[in-house]
C-alpha positions in Angstrom: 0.0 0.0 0.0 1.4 3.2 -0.5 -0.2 6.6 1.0 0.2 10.3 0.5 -0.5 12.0 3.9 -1.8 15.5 3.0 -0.2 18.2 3.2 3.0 15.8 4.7 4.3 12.2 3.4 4.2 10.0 6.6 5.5 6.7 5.6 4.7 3.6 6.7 7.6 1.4 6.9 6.0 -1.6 6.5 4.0 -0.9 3.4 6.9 0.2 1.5 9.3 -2.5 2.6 9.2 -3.9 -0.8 10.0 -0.9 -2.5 13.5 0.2 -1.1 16.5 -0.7 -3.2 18.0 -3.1 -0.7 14.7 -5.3 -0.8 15.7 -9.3 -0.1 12.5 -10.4 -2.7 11.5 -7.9 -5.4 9.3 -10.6 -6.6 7.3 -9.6 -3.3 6.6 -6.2 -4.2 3.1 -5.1 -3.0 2.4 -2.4 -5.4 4.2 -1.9 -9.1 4.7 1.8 -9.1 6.4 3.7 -12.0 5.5 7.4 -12.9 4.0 10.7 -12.7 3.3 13.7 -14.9 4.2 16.9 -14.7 4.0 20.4 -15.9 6.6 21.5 -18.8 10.1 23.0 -18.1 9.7 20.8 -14.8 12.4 18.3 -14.2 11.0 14.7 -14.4 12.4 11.8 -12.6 11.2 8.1 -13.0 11.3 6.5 -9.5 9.5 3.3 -10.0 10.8 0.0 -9.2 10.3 -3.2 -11.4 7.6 -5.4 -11.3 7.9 -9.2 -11.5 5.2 -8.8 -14.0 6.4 -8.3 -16.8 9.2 -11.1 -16.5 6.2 -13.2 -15.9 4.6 -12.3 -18.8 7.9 -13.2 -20.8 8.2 -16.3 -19.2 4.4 -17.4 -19.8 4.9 -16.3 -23.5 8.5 -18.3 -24.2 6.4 -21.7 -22.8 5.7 -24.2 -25.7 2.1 -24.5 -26.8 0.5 -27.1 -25.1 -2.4 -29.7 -26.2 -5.7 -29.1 -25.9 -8.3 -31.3 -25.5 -11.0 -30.1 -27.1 -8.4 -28.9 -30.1 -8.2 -32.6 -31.0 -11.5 -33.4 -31.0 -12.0 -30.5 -33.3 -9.4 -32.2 -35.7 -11.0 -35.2 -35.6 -14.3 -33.6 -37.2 -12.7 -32.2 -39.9 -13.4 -33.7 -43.4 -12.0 -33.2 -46.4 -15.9 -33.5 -48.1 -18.2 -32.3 -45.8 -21.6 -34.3 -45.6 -24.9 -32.0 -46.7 -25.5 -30.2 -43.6 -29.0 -31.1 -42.1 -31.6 -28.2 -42.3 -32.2 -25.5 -39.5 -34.3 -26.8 -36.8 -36.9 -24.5 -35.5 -36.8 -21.2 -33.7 -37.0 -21.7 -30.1 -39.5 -19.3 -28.7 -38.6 -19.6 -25.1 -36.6 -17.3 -23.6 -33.0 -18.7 -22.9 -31.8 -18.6 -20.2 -27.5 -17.5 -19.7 -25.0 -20.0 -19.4 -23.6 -19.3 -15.8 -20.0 -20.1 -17.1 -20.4 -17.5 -19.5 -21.3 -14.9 -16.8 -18.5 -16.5 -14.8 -15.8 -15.9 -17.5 -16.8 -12.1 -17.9 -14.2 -10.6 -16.5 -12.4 -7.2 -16.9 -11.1 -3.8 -16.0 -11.6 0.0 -15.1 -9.6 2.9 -15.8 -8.6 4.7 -11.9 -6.2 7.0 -10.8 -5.3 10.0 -8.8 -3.1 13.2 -8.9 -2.2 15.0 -6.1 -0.4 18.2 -5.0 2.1 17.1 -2.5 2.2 20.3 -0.8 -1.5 20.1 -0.1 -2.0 23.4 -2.4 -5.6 23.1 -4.1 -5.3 24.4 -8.2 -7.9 23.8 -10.6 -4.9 22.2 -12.7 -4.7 19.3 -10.7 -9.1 18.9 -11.5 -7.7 19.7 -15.3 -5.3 17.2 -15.3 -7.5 14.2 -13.4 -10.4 14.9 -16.0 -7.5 14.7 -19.2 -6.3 11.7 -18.1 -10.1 10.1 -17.3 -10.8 11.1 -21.2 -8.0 9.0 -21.8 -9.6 6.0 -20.5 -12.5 5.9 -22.2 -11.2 2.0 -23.8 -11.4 1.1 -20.1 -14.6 1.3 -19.8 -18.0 0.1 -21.1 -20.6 1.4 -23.1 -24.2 1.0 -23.9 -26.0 -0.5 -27.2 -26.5 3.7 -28.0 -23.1 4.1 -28.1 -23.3 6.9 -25.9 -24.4 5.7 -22.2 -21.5 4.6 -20.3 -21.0 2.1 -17.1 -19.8 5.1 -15.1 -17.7 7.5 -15.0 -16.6 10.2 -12.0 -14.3 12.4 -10.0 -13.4 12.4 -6.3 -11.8 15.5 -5.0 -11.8 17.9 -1.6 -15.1 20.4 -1.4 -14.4 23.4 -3.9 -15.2 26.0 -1.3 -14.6 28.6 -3.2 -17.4 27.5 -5.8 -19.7 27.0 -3.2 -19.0 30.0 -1.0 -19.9 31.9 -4.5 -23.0 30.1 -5.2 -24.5 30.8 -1.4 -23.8 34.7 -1.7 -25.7 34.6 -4.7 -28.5 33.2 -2.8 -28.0 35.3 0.5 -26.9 32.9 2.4 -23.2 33.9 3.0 -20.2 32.0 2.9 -19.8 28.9 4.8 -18.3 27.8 8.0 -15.7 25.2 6.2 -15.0 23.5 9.9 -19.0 22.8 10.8 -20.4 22.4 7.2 -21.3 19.0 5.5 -22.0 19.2 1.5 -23.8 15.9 0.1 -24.2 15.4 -3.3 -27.5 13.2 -4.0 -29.3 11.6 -6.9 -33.2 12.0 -6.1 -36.4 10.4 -7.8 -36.8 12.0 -11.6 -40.6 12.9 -10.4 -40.3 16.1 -8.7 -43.3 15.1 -6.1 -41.2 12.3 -5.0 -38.5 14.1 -4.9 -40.1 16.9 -2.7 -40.9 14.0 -0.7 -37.4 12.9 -0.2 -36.1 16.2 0.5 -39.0 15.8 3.7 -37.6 13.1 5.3 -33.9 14.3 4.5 -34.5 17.2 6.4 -36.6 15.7 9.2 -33.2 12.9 9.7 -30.6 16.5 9.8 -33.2 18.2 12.5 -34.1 15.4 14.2 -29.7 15.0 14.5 -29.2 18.4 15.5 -28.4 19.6 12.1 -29.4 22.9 10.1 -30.1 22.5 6.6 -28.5 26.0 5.1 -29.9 25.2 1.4 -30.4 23.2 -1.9 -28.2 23.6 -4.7 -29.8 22.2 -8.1 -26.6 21.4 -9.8 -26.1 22.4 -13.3 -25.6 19.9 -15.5 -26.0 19.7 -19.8 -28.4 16.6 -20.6 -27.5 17.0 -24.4 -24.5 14.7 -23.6 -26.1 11.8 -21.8 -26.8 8.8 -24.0 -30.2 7.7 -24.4 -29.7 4.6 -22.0 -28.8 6.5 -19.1 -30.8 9.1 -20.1 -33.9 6.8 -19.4 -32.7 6.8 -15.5 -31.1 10.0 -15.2 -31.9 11.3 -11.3 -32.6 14.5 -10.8 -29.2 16.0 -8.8 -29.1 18.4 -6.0 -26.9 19.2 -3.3 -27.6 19.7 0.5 -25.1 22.1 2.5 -25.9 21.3 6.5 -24.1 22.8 9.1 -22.9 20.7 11.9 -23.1 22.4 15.0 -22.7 20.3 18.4 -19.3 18.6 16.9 -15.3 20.2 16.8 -13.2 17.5 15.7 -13.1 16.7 11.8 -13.7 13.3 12.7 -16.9 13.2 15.2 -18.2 15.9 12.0 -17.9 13.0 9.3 -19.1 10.4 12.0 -22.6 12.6 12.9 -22.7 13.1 8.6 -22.9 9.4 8.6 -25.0 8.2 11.0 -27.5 11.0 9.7 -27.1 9.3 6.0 -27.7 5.6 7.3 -30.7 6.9 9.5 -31.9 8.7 5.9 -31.3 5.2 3.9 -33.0 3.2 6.5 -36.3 5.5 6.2 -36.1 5.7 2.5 -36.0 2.1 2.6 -39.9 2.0 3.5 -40.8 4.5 0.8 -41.5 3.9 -3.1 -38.9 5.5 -4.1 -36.4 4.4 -1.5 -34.2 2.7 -4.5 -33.9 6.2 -6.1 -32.0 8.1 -3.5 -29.0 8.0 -3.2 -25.9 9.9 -1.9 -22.6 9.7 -3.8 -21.3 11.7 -0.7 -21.9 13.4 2.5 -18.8 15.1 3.5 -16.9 18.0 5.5 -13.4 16.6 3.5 -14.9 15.4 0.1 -17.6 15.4 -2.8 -17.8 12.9 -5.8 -19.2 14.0 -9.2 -20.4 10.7 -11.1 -22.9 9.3 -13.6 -23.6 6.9 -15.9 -21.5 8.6 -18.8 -18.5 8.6 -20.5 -15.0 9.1 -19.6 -14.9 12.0 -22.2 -18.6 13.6 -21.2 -18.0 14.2 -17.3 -16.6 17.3 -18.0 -19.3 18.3 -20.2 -21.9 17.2 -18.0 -21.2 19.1 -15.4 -20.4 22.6 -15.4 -19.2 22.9 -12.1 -16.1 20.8 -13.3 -15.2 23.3 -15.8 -15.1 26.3 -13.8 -11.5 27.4 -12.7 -12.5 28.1 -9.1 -13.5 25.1 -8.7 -9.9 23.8 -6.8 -8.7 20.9 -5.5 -5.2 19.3 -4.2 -6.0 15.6 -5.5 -8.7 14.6 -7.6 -9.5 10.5 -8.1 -10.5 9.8 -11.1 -12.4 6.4 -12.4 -13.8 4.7 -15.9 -16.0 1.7 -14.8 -16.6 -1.4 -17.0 -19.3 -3.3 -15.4 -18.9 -7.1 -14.9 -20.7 -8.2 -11.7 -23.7 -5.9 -12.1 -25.7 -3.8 -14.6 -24.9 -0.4 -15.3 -27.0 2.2 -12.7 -26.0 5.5 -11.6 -25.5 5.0 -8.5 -22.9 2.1 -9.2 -20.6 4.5 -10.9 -17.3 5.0 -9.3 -15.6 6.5 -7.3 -17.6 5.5 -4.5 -17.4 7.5 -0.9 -14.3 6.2 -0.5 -12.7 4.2 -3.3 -12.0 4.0 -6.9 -12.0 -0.1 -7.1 -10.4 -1.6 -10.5 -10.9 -4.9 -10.6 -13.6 -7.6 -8.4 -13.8 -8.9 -5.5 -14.6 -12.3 -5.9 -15.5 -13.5 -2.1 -18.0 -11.4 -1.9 -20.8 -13.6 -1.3 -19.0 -14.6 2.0 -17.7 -11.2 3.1 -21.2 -10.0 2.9 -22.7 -13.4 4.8 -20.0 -12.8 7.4 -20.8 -9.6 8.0 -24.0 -9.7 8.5 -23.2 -12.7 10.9 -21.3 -10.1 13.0 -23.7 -7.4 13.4 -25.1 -7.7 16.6 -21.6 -8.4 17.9 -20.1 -5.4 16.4 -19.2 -2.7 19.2 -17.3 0.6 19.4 -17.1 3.3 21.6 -17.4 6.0 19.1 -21.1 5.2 18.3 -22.4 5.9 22.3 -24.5 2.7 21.7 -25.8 3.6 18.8 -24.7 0.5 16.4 -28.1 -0.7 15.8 -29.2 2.2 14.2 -26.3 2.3 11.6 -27.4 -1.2 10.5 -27.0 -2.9 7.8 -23.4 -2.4 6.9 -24.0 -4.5 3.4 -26.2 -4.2 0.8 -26.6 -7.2 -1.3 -28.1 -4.9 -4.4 -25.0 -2.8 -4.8 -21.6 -4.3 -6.8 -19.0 -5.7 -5.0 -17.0 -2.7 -5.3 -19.9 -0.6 -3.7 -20.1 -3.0 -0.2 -16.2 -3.0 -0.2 -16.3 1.0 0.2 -18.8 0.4 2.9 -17.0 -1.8 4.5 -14.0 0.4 4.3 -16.1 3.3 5.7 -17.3 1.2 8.4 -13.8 0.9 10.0 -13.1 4.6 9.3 -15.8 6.5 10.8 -15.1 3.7 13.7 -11.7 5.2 14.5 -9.7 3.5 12.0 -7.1 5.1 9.7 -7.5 4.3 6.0 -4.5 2.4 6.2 -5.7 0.0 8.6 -8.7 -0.6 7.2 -7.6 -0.9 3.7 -5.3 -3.5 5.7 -7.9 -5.2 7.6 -10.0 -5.7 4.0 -7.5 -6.6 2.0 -4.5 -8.1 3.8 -1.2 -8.7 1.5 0.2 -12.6 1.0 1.8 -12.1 4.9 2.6 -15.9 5.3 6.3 -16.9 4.7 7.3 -13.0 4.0 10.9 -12.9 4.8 11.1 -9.0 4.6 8.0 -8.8 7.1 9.0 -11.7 9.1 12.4 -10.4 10.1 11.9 -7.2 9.7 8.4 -5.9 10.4 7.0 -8.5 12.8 4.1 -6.5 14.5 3.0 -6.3 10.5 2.3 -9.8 11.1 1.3 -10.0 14.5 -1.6 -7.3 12.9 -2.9 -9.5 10.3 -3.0 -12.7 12.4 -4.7 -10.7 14.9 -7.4 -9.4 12.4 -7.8 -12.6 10.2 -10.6 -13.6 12.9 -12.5 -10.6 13.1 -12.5 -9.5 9.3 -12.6 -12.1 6.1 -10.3 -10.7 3.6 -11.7 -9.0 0.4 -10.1 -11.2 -1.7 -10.0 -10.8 -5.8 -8.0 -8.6 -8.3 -8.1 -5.3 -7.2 -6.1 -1.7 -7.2 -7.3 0.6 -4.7 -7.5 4.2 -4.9 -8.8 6.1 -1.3 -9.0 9.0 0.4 -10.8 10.0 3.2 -9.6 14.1 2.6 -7.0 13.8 4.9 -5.2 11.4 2.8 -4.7 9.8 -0.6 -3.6 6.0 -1.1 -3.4 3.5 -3.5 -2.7 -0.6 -2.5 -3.1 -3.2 -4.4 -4.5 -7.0 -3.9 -2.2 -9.9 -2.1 -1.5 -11.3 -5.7 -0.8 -7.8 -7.7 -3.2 -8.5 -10.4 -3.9 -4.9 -11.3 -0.3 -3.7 -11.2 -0.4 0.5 -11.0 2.3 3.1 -11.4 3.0 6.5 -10.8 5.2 9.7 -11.2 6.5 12.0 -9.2 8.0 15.3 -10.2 11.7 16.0 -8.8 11.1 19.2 -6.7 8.0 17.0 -4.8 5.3 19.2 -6.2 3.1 16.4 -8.0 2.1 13.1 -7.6 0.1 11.0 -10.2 -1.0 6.9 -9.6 -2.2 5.7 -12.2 -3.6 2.7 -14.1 -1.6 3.3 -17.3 0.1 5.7 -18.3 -2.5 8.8 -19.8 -1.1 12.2 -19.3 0.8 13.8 -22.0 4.8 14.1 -20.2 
């Protein structure tokens, strides 16, 4: 795992074991990193290390061809005169039903990464740069039978206060109190009555909390670009700006914005339109602008990502090709937390054992109030989607992101000399957390960032290998799928 602690790098020792020169096993190397871009006239060093990858790669394609089974029987068919072939047999008018080792062998994967200003110095460059190089994914992802309707597409950054603070003189509400304010962006019903309706119970959950609702912002958005598909399901998109007032610390803020969003979800869930609300965030540090578009589109959906005061220090990017779910807009990434390539492929079991564990899951932070941020799955979202909740879970619960990125998706710790000799408590942390969490396992790279910091790790077997650059006088920092920023 490798994280960038905003506005100052705190390394963790033993996450980056594997990438210091004098490593004993390079073939152990938790995440492939190799470059970053930067700005012209800027010196530009390449820092990466090298990745067993590609020597595996050379070694699988220097193997001679082996047999195949079903290649001979093939063989055997052919005929030099082929018999008259038989005529067609009749349509089948029943419906036909999927081969489930065809779903099975669907497999594939999104375009994510992140840039980030090292010094912590927010520039609408750096929400430039992160929407160039999403553009440039656009072969990552999927795409409708229109042509023009994506699986997802979106952008995580830090709350463009400035943007904001604009917007609510406008409307005479003055600028806001950055410490006690929560923004949420939401998708509501496309009927305006229901989603008056929603915007009821929303605000009965803040005052009921102790929040103040300080206003509404429809955001502005150009339909022309949204494929026909997603056009079909397109929410209606608002956002909420609630000031928190009871709280001080940045944490208990995010931790009262969450309970209030569960509490939201679980009344929702008794409405008719409970399926068509949704928050893509509901944050003091962060906002996420999504939909079911493009890779090239975001930007031209929504204005607010083509104004130059809207500023950021990172910005995570992601395409999303669907494979374990339909395309929906809430499903696009990034999610509250993470931009997931890849799948997790326990998931069936992670979400089993975690709802196994809910009555037995207690912390001090939530005053006795775990029951009412129940359930922590949702077996209708993607994989991806209960992995961030999970991941949020252990946050708002007191964990760092490290640890619960960690706790989710532990690294091949077993027989690891480096970590053995040299980092034993690394062990001594899994072991102790293999009983209490199921790992997360399947092909994954992991973008996160809770505002305070930006990440990436990878899964225990490296199967989505990422890379990054990093500009010589430590002003930029870029992880990234592949490489698709012009250097």
């Amino acid at each position: 795992m490798a994280s960038l602690q905003l506005p100052l790098i705190s390394p963790i020792p033993q996450l980056v074991h594997a990438t210091t020169p004098d490593s004993a096993n390079k073939s152990l190397l938790f995440v492939d990193f190799v470059g970053l871009y930067c700005k012209s006239k800027r010196t530009r060093r390449r820092i990466g290390v090298t990745s067993s990858f590609s020597s595996s790669l050379s070694r699988f394609a220097n193997k001679k061809k082996s047999s195949c089974p079903v290649n001979a029987t093939l063989s055997v068919d052919r005929r030099n005169i082929s018999p008259p072939s038989p005529p067609p047999p009749p349509p089948d008018l029943k419906p036909k039903v999927a081969n489930l080792e065809d779903i099975i062998s669907e497999r594939g994967a999104c375009g994510v990464g992140f840039i980030a200003n090292l010094e912590n110095k927010p520039s609408h460059a750096i929400v430039k740069d992160a929407l160039s190089a999403l553009g440039c994914m656009e072969h990552r992802g999927g795409c409708g039978a229109d042509n023009d309707s994506g699986d997802g597409s979106g952008l995580m950054t830090s709350i463009p206060w400035e943007l904001f603070d604009k917007w609510a003189e406008s409307e005479g509400i003055g600028s806001f109190d950055k410490l006690h304010t929560g923004v949420g962006m939401i998708f509501f019903p496309q009927d305006d009555i229901l989603m008056k309706e929603a915007k009821e119970v929303i605000v009965n959950i803040f005052k009921q909390e102790g929040l103040e609702v300080l206003g509404w912002r429809p955001v502005p958005v150009n339909t022309s670009v949204v494929g026909f598909n997603a056009k079909e399901t397109m929410p209606n998109i608002e956002q909420v700006f609630v000031r928190v007032i009871k709280e001080e610390n940045v944490d208990d803020i995010e931790r009262e914005l969450y309970i209030c969003r569960k509490l939201i979800e679980r009344a929702a869930n008794s409405k008719s339109w409970g399926d068509e609300l949704y928050f893509c965030s509901l944050s003091n540090q962060t906002i996420v602008y999504k939909g079911m578009l493009r890779s090239e589109v975001l930007r031209l959906f929504y204005y607010d990502l083509q104004n130059d005061i809207y500023k950021s220090p990172f910005a995570i990017y992601h395409r999303r090709y669907s494979t374990n779910t339909s395309p929906r807009w809430p499903l696009a990434q990034p999610m509250r937390f993470l931009g997931h390539n890849g799948e997790i492929n326990t998931i069936q079991g992670n979400l089993n054992w975690m709802q196994s564990r809910e009555a037995s899951l207690k912390s001090s932070v939530w005053h006795g109030r775990e029951n009412e941020i129940r359930p922590y799955g949702n077996p209708k979202a993607s994989d991806s989607a209960n992995l961030d909740r999970a991941a949020e879970l252990l946050i708002r619960s007191g964990r760092t992101p490290e640890q619960a990125l960690m706790i989710l998706v532990p690294e091949a710790y077993k027989n690891h000399p480096t970590l053995t000799i040299k980092y034993p408590e690394v062990v001594d942390f899994y072991d102790y957390y293999k009983g209490q969490m199921e790992a997360w396992d399947g092909p994954a790279l992991l973008l996160f960032s809770d505002g305070k910091t930006v990440g990436a790790c990878l899964d225990r077997n490296g199967l989505r290998p990422a890379r990054y650059w990093r500009t010589i006088d430590n002003f930029r920092l870029c992880c990234i799928r592949e490489k698709n920023l012009s250097l």
